[in-house]
N, C-alpha and C positions, 0 to 999 in steps of 0.2 A: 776137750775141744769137740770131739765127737758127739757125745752125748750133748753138748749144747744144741751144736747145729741139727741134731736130729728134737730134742724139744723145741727150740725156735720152730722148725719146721711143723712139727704136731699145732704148735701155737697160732701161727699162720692159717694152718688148715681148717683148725677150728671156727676160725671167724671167717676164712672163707666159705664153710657151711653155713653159718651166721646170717653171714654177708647173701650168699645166695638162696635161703629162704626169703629174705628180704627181697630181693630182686625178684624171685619167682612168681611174689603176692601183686609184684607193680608190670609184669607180662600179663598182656591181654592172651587170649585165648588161643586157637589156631596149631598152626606148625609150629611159631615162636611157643605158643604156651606148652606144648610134648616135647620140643627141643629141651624147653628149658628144666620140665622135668627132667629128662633123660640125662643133662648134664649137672644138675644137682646128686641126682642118683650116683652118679660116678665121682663126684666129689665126696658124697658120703662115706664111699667105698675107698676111697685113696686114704682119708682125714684115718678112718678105720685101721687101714694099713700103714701109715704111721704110726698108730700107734702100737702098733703089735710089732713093728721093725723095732720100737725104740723099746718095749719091752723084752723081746728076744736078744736083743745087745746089750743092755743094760749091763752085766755083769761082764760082755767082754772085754778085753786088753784090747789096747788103741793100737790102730796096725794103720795101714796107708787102703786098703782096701774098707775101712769102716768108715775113717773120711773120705773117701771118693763116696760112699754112698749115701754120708751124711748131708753133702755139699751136695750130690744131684738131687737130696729129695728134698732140704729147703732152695733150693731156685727152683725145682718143680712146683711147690708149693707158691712162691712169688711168681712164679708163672699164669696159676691158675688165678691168683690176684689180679692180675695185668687182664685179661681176661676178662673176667668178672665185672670189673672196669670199663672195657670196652661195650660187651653185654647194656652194661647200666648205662653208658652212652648214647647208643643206638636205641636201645627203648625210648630215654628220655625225649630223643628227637621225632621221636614218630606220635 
């Protein structure tokens, strides 16, 4: 179960880097356009760090502490979705 929710979560992340190239291209210029760098950057870097949590587990035994941390980093992930979302929102209106 663990191992799901921690690929779910890499799986999500990936196409929120996806997702947010794509946004980045449709930010005009500005504070929005280095915002939105800076927080593509750090989607990078989380997407990255899922994947190196779900390879350093890979081989562990399921305990209650690997699902607490499978479970925080997919709704981190749908988090960062949720987000992204709102981002592509507020562009569209402006």
């Amino acid at each position: 179960m663990e191992k799901l929710a921690l690929l779910l979560g890499l799986l999500v992340m990936v196409y929120n880097v996806l997702y947010g190239f794509r946004l980045k291209r449709a930010i005009p210029g500005g504070v929005m356009g280095e915002r939105g760098g800076q927080m593509l950057g750090l989607i990078v870097f989380f997407a990255l760090a899922y994947l190196v949590v779900l390879i350093l587990t890979w081989n562990e035994p399921s305990s209650l502490l690997l699902f607490l941390l499978s479970l925080i980093l997919l709704l981190g992930a749908v988090f960062v979705y949720m987000v992204l979302r709102l981002v592509d929102a507020i562009v569209a209106s402006l």
